[in-house]
MIKEKOL-597939 format. One record per residue (C-alpha): residue number from 1; x, y, z; residue in three letters. Coordinates in nm, 4 decimals, always signed. Each point is the difference from the previous one (the first is absolute). Layout:
BEGIN
<rec NUM <X Y Z> "ALA">
...
//
This chain:
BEGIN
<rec 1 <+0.0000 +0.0000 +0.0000> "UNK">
<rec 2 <+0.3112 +0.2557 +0.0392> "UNK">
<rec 3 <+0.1262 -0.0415 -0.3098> "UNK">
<rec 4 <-0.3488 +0.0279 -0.1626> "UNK">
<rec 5 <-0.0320 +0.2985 +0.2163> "UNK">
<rec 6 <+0.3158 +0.0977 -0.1566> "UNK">
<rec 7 <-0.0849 -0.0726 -0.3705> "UNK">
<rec 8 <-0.2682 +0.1921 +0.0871> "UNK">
<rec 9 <+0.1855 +0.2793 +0.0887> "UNK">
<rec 10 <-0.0876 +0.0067 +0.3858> "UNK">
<rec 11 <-0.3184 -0.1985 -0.0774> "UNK">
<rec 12 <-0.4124 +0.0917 -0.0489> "UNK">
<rec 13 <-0.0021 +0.2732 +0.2968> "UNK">
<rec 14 <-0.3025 +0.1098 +0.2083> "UNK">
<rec 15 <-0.2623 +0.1145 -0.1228> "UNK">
<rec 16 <+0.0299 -0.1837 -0.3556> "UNK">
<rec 17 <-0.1334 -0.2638 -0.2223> "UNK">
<rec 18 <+0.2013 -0.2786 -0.1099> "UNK">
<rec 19 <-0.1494 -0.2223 -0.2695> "UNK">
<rec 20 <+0.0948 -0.3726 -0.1099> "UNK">
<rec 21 <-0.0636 -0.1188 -0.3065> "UNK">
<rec 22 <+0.0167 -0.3649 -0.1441> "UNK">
<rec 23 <-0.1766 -0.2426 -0.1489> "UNK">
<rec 24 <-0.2166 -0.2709 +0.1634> "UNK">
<rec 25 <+0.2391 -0.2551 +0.2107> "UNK">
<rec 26 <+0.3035 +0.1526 -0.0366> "UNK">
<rec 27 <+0.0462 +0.1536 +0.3787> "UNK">
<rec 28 <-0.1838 +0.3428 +0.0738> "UNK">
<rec 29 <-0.1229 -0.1734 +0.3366> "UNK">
<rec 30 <+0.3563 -0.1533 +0.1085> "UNK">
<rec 31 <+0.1096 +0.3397 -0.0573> "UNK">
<rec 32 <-0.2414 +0.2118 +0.1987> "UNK">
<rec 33 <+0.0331 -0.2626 +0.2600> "UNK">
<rec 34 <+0.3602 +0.0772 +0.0129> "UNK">
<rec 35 <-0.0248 +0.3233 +0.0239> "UNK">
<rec 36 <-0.2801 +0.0237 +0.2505> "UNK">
<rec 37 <+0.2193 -0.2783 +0.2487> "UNK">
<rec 38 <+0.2748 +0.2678 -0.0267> "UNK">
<rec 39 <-0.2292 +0.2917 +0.1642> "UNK">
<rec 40 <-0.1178 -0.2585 +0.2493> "UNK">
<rec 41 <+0.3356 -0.0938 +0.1180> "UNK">
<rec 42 <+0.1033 +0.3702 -0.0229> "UNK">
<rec 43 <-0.3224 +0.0232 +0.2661> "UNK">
<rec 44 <-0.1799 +0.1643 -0.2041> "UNK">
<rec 45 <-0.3989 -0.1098 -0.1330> "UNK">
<rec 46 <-0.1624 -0.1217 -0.2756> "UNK">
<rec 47 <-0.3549 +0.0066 -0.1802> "UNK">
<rec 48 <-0.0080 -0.2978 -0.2655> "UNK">
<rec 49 <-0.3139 +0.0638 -0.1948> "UNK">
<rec 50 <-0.0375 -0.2317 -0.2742> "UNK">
<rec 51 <-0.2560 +0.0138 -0.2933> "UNK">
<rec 52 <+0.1067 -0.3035 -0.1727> "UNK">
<rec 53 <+0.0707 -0.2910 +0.2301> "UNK">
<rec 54 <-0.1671 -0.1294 +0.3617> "UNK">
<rec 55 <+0.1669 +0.1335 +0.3221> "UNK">
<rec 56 <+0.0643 -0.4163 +0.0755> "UNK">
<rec 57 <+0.1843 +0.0118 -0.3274> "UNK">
<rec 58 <+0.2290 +0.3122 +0.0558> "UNK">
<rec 59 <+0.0500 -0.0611 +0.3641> "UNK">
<rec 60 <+0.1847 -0.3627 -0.1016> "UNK">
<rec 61 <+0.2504 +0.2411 -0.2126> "UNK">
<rec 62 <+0.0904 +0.1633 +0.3045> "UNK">
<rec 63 <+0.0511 -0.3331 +0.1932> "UNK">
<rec 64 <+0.1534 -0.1279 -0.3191> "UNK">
<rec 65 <+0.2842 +0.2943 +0.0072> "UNK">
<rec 66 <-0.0009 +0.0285 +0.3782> "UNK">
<rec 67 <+0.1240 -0.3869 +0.0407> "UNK">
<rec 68 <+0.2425 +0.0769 -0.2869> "UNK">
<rec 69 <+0.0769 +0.2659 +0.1961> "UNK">
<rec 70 <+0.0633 -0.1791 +0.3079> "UNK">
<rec 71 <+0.2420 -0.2407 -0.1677> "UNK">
<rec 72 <+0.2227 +0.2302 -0.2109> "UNK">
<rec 73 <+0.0871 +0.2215 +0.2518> "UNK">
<rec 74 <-0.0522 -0.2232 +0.3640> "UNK">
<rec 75 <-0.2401 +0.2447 +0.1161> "UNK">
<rec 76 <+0.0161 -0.0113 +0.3576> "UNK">
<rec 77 <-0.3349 -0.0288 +0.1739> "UNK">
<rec 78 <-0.2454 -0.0435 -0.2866> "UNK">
<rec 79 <-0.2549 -0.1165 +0.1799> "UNK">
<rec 80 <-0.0451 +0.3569 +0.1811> "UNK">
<rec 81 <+0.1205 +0.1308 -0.3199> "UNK">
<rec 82 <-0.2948 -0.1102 -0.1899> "UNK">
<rec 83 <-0.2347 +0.0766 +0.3149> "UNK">
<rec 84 <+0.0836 +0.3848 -0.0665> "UNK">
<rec 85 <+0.0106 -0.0449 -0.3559> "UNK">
<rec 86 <-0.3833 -0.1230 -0.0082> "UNK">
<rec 87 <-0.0816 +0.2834 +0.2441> "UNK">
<rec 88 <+0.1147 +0.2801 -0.2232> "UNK">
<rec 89 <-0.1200 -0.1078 -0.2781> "UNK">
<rec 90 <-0.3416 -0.0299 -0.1985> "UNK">
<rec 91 <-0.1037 -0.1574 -0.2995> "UNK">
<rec 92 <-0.3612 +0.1025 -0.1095> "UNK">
<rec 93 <-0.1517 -0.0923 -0.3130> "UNK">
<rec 94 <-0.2781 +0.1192 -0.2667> "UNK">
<rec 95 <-0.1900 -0.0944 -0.3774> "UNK">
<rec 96 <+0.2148 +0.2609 -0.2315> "UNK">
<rec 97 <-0.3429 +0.1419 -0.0810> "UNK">
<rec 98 <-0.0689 +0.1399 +0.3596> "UNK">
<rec 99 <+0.3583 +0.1182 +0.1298> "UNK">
<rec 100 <+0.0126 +0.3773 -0.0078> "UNK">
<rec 101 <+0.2386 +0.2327 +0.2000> "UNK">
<rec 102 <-0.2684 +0.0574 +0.2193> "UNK">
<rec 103 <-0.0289 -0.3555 +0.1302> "UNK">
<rec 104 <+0.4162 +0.0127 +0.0462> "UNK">
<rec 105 <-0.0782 +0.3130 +0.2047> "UNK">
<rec 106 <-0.2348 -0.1748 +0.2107> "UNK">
<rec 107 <+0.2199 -0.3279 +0.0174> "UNK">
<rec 108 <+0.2762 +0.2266 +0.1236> "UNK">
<rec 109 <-0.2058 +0.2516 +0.2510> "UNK">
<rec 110 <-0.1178 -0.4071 +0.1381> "UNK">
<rec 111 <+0.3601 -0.1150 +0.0305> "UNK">
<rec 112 <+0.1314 +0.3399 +0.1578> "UNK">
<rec 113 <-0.2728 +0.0498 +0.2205> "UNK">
<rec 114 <+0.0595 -0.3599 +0.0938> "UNK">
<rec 115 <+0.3974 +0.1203 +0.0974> "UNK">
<rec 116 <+0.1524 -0.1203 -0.3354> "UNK">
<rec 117 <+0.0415 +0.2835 -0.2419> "UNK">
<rec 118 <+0.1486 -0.1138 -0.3238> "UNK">
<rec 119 <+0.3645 +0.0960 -0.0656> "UNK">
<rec 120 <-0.0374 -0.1249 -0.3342> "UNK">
<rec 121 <-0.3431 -0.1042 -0.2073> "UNK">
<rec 122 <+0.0330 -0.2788 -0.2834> "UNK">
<rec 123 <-0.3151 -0.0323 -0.2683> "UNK">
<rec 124 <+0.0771 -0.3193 -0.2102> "UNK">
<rec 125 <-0.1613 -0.0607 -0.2963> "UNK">
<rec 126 <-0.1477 +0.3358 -0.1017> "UNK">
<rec 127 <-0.1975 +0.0254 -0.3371> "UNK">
<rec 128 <+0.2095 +0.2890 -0.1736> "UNK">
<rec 129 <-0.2981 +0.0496 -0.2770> "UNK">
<rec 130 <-0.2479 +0.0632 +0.3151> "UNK">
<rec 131 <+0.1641 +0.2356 +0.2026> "UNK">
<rec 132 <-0.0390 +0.3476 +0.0144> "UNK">
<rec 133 <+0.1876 +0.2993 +0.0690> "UNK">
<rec 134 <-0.2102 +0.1207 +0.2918> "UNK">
<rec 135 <+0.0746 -0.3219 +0.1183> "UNK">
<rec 136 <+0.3977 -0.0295 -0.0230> "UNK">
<rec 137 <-0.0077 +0.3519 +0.1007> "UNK">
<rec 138 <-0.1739 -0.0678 +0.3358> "UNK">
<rec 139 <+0.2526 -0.2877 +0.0837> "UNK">
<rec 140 <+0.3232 +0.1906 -0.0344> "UNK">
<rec 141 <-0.1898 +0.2275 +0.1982> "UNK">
<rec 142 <-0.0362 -0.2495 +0.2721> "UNK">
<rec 143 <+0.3521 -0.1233 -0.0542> "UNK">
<rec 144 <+0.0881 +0.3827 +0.1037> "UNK">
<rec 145 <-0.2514 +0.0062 +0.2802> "UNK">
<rec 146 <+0.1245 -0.3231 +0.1793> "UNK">
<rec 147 <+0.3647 +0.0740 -0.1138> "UNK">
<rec 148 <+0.0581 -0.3242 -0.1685> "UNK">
<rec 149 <+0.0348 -0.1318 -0.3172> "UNK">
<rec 150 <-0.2270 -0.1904 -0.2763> "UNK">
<rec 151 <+0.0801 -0.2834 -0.1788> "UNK">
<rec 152 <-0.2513 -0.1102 -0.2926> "UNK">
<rec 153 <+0.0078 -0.2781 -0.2136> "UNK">
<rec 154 <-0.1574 -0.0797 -0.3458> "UNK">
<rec 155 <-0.0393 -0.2642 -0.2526> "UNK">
<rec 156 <+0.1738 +0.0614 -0.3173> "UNK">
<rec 157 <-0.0576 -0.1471 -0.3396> "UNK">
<rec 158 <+0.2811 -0.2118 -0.0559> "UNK">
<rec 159 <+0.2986 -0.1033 +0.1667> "UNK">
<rec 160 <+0.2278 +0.2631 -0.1109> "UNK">
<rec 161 <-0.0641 +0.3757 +0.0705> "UNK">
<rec 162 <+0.1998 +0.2144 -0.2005> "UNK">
<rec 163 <-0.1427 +0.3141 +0.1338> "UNK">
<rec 164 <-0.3151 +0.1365 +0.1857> "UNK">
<rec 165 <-0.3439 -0.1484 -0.1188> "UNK">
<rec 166 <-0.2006 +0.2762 -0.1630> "UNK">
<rec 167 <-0.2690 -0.0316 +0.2671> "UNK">
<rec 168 <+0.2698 +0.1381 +0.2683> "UNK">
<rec 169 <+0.2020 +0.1969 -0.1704> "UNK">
<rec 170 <-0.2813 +0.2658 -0.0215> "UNK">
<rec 171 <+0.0499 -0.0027 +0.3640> "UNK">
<rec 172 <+0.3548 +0.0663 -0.0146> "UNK">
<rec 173 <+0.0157 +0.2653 +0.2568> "UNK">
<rec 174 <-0.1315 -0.1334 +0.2577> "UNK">
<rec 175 <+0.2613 -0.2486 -0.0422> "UNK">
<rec 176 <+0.3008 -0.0294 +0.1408> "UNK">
<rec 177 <+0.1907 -0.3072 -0.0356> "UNK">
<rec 178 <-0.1708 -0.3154 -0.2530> "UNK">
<rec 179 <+0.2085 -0.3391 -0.0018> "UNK">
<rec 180 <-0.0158 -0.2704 -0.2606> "UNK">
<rec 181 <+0.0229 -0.3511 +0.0687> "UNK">
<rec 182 <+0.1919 -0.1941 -0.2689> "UNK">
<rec 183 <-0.0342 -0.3990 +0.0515> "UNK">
<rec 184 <+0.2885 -0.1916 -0.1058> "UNK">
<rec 185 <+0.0641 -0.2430 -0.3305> "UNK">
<rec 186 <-0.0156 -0.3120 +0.2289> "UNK">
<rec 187 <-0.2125 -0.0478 +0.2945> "UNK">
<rec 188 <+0.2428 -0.0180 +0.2540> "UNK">
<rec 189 <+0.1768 +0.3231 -0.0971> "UNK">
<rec 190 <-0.0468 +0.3445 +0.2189> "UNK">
<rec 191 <-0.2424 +0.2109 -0.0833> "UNK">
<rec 192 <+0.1699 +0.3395 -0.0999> "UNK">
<rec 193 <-0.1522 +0.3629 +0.0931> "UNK">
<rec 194 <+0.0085 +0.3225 -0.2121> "UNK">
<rec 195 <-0.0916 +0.3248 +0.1052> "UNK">
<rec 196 <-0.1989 +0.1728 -0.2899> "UNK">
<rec 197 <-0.0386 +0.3129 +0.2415> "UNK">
<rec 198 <+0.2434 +0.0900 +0.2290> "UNK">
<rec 199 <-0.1490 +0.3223 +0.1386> "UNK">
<rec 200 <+0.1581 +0.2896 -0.2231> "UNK">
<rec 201 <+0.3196 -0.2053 -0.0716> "UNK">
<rec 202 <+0.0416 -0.0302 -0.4204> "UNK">
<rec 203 <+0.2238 -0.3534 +0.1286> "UNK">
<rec 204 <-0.2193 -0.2506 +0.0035> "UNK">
<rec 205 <+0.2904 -0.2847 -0.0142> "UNK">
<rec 206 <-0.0325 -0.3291 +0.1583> "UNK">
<rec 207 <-0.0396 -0.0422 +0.3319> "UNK">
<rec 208 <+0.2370 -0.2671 +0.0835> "UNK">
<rec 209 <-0.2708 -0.1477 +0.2343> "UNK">
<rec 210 <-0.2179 -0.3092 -0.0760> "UNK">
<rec 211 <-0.2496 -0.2526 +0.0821> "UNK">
<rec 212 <+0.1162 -0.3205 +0.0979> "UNK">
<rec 213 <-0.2912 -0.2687 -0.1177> "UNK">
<rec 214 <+0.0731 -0.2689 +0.2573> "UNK">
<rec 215 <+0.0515 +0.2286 +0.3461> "UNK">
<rec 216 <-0.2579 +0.2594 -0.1631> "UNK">
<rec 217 <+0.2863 +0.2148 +0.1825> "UNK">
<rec 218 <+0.1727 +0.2858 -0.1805> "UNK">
<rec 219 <+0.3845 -0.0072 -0.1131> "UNK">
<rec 220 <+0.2809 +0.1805 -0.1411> "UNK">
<rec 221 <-0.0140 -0.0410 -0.3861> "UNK">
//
C-alpha cells in the first residue's frame, strides 16, 4: 500500500474519489479489500457498501485476505486483531437501482451515531451509465465532511482498459485518482494496476504494484 501510495504520488487524499475499473473477475474486490484492511490496521474505519454482491459474499474476502494476512506477515494476536477489525468496520448492501447518496448518508449518520464514523467509504460495483452528477457530487462532499476518502468501483467492458470509459470520463472532475486492473496472460500471473488519473499529474506510468491471484494480496511488480 506505500508504494501504491507512492505511485500515486502520496495516494487518493481526503476528501476525494478514487475509482477502480476492471472487468468482471479480474480483482476490483481483492483490491478494495486490501485497501480497506490497511485503514483498519492503521485504526482507522470503514463503510463497505456493495451494490453488486451479498454482504456473506464480501465479508469471506476480508477473511480470505485477513488469514493471508495472518500468515505472510505472523501477525501477532489475530484473534483480537480481527475482533477490532469486525468492530470498525461495516459492510451494507443494496439492488443498484435503489442506492443513492442519500441512503450512504443515512448508512453513515447510522454508523457514526452508532460511534463508528467512516475513515474511508468503499461503493463496489457502481453502474457508471446510472449515476448522476448530483450524486457523485454529494459523495465527495461527504468524503470532505467525514474527512476520509472514497473508493468506487465499476465494471468495465472488457478486460483491458486503455483509458477512462466514456460514462466516467464526463465526470472527470470530480475525479481524482481512477486505477485499471490489467489481468495477466496466464491465470496464475499478478494482476497489474495502472493509474489512468493520477490527480493533476500528466505521468500516468506504471505503478509497480500488483495483484497477486493466489494471496489476493498486493505486491511489488
Amino acid at each position: 500500500m506505500r508504494l501504491l501510495e507512492k505511485g500515486l504520488h502520496g495516494g487518493l487524499g481526503i476528501g476525494n474519489l478514487g475509482f477502480v475499473i476492471a472487468g468482471h473477475g479480474v480483482g476490483k474486490t481483492p483490491f478494495l479489500v486490501g485497501v480497506a484492511l490497511d485503514e483498519l490496521l492503521r485504526g482507522g474505519s470503514v463503510m463497505h457498501v456493495c451494490l453488486d454482491q451479498t454482504v456473506s459474499h464480501v465479508r469471506t474476502y476480508y477473511d480470505t485476505v485477513f488469514e493471508t494476512l495472518v500468515t505472510s506477515t505472523h501477525l501477532e494476536d489475530a484473534g483480537l486483531t480481527h475482533a477490532e477489525i469486525d468492530k470498525n468496520r461495516s459492510i451494507r448492501a443494496y439492488a443498484p437501482s435503489d442506492f443513492t447518496s442519500s441512503k450512504l448518508r443515512q448508512a453513515v449518520k447510522i454508523d457514526s451515531d452508532a460511534g463508528t464514523r467512516p475513515t474511508l467509504l468503499i461503493v463496489e460495483g457502481l453502474d457508471l451509465a446510472g449515476v448522476d452528477r448530483e450524486d457523485l457530487m454529494d459523495i465527495r462532499a461527504l468524503a470532505e465532511e467525514l474527512a476520509a476518502e472514497v473508493w468506487i468501483s465499476a465494471p468495465a467492458d472488457g478486460e483491458m482498459v486503455r483509458e477512462l470509459p466514456t460514462a466516467l470520463a464526463r465526470f472527470e472532475d470530480l475525479v481524482s485518482v481512477a486505477l485499471a486492473l490489467e489481468p495477466g496472460r496466464g491465470t496464475s500471473d499478478p494482476v497489474a494496476l495502472r493509474a489512468l488519473k493520477d490527480h493533476d499529474n500528466p505521468d500516468t506510468s506504471a505503478l509497480h504494484v500488483a495483484l497477486d491471484p493466489k494471496t489476493l494480496l498486493l505486491i511489488r511488480n
